[in-house]
N, C-alpha and C positions, 0 to 999 in steps of 0.2 A: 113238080114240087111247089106247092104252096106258100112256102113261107119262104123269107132270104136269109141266105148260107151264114152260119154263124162264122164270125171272125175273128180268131185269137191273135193279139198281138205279143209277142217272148221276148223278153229284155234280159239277159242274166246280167248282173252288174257287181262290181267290186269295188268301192269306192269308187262312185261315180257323180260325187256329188254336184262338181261342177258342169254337169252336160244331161243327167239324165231327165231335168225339167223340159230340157226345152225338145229331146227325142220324145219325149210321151205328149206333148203337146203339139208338135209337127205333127204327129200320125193321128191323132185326134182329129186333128184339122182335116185329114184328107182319109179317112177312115171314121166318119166319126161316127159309127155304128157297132164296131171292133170292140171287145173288150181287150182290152191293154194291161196285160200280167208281167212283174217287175219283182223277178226274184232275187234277193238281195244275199248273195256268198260272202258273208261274215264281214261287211263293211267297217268302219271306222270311223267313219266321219258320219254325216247326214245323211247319205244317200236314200235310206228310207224314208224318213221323213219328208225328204223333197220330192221324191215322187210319189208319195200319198196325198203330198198338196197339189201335184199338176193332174192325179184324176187318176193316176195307176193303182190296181187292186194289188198289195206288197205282201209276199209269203218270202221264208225262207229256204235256202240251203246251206246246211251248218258243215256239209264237207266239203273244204274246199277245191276246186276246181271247176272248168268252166262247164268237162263233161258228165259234172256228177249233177249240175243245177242245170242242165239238157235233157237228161234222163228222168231228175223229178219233173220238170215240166210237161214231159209228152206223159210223165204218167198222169199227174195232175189234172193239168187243163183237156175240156170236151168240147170238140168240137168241128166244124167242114173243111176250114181251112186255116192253117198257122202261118204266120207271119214271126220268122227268127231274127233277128236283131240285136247287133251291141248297141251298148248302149255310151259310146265314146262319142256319139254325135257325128260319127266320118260317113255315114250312110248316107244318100239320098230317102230323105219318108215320099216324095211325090212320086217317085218310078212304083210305090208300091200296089195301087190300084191296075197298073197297066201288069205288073207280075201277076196280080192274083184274077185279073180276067184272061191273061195269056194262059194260066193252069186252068179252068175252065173249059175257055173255050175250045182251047188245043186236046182236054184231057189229058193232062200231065199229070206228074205227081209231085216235081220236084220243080222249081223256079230260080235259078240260083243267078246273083247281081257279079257280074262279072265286073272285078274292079279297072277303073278308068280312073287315075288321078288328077284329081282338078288342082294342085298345089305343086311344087316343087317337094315340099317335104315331107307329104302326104302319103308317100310310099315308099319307104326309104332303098333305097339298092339292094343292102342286103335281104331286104325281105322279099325285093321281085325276084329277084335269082332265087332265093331259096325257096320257094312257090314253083317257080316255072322248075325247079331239079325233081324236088319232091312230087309234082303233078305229072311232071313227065314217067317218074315213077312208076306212081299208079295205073298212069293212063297204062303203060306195055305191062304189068302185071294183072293187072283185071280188066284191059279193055273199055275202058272207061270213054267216052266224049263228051272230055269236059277240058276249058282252060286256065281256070282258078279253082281248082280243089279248096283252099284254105277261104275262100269268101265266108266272112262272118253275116253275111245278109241272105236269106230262105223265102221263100214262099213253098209249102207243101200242105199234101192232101192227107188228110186224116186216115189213107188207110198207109202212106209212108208212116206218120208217125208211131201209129199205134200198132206198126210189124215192125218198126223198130228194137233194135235188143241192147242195145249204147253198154259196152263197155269200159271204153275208156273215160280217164277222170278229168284230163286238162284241155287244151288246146287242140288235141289230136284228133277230139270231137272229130272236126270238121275232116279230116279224114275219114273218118267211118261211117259219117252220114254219106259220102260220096262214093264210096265203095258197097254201103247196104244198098244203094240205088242200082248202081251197075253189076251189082251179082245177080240180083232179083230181076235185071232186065226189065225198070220201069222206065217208062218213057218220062224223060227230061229234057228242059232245057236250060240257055244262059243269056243272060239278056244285060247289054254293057248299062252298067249305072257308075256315076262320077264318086270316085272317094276323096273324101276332104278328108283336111289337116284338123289332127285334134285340135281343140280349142283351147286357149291357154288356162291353166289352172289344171289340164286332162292329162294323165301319167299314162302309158301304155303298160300293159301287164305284162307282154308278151317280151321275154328274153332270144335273141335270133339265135343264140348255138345251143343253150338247155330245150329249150320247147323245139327248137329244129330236129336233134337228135330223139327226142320224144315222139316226134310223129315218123320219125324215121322208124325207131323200133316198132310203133304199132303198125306202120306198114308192112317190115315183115311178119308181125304177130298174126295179122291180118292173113298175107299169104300163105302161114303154116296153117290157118284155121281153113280158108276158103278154097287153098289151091296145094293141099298137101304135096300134093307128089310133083310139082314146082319144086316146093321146096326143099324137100329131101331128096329130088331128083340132083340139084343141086347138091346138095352134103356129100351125095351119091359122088358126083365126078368131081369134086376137090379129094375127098379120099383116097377115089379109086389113082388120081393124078401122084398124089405125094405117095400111095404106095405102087407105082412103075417109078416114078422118079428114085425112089430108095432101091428100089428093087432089081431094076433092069443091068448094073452092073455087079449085081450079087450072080443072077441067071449067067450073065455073057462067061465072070470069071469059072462058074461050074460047068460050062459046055466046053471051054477051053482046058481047063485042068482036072476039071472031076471032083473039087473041092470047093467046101463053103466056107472060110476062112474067118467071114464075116457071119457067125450065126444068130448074132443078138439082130443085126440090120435084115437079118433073112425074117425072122418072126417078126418083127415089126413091120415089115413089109406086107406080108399074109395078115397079119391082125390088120391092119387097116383097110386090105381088099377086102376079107370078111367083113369089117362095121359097113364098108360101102354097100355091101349088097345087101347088108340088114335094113340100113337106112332109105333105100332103093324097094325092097319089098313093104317095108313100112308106107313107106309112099303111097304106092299101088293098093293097099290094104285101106288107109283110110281116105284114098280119093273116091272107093266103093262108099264110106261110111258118111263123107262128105254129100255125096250124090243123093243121097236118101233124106241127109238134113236139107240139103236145098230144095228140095221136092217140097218139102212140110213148111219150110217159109214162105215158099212158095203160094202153095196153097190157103194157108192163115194171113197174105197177102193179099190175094183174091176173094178171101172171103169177105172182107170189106168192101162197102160201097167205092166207087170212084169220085174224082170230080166235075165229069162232065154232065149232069142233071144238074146240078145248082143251082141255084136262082142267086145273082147276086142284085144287090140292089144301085 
């Protein structure tokens, strides 16, 4: 390759007035070949402004959320390699040259900052527990090896982002960027970078039990998409459990006396083994129909260049 790999740098921001100067100007300094894109989700304050003055190219996203301004941007920006980033300033910008020659030269596709707190209040409790339940999650429902799923800091390869399909609209993002990696079975890794304490005047967006519960659902959504018959395999034995538990002293009293005394708890019993086995062959039905979608991401995956040709500079 002749020329050196072009570098986008992704900031979505939400009032970020106080901090998003001095992230577009850190990454400047240590990428300064990057163009550095600073989508602004419906701000209030200056946030635009002030990063138009420190040298970031500002488009917007008028729906709010952080996975609706993820989605426009992989569709948006062209280019070898992205660089994802909040823009609350808790990132390390210097670990980012050594992410994007590690996806290089490793040929990776994903680089993900495994958070390390350099603050006391920089990570707060409930948010490391609520990371490490939710990753734990993931990790035993898709296999995953990863141990910050929810890291808001990326380094990926332009054919991760552009076989990306990003449904979700808030926080959850960061779950299904790490699930579209681990279904697809692209080679990743996670490389420990320091998270600091927002800077003072910096509000965090992020709510611990609304946005916690958020990525909880789309982790199951996720399952019922990628691993049907998990899922309803499940529906399957909580069903088929509450009808024996109903059932099983309906049966014992008719082998004992010859009567069903109880006939409403007897068809209740039958109706719900029947939904299990519905729910159970449903499974089996679209984990065939699942298998042929993953094939075709698969393949419109591949058909993208990778990134170990590059040339970085």
């Amino acid at each position: 390759m002749s020329e050196f790999a072009c570098i986008a740098i992704l900031i979505p921001c939400h009032n970020e007035e106080a901090t998003i100067a001095k992230v577009v100007s850190d990454f400047k300094a240590v990428l300064p070949r990057a163009d550095i894109y600073m989508y602004d989700n419906n701000s209030k304050d200056n946030t635009n402004e002030v990063a138009r003055g420190a040298g970031a190219m500002v488009r917007t996203e008028v729906r709010l959320g952080k996975g609706n301004v993820v989605r426009r941007m992989f569709a948006d920006v062209e280019a070898d390699v992205y660089v994802l980033v909040d823009g609350d300033d808790t990132y390390d910008p210097t670990i980012a040259p050594l992410l994007i020659r590690k996806l290089v030269d490793d040929g990776l596709d994903v680089v993900s900052g495994r958070r390390v707190a350099a603050g006391g209040g920089a990570y707060r409790s409930g948010h490391v527990l609520g990371n490490r339940l939710l990753t734990a999650l993931a990790v035993m429902m898709f296999r995953l090896k990863i141990a910050d799923m929810l890291t808001g800091y990326r380094v990926m390869s332009r054919r991760f982002v552009k076989s990306f399909p990003g449904t979700a609209e808030g926080f959850s993002i960061e779950a299904e960027l790490a699930v579209h990696a681990g279904r697809l079975l692209m080679p990743i890794a996670e490389v420990d970078t320091s998270y600091n304490e927002r800077p003072h005047g910096s509000v965090s967006k992020l709510n611990t039990w609304r946005d916690g519960f958020r990525i909880l659902f789309t982790i199951a959504k996720l399952v019922r998409e990628e691993r049907p018959l998990v899922f309803f395999a499940g529906i399957f034995a909580l069903l088929a459990l509450l009808s024996l538990v109903l059932g099983t002293p309906v049966v014992l009293q008719y082998l004992k006396t010859g009567l069903v005394p109880r006939l409403p708890t007897a068809v209740l019993s039958m109706g719900l083994m029947l939904l299990a086995f519905l729910s159970l062959a449903s499974g089996l039905i679209l984990d065939t129909v699942t298998r042929g979608r993953w094939e075709l991401k698969r393949l419109a995956y591949l058909a993208i260049k990778g990134p170990q040709d590059l040339k970085l500079p």
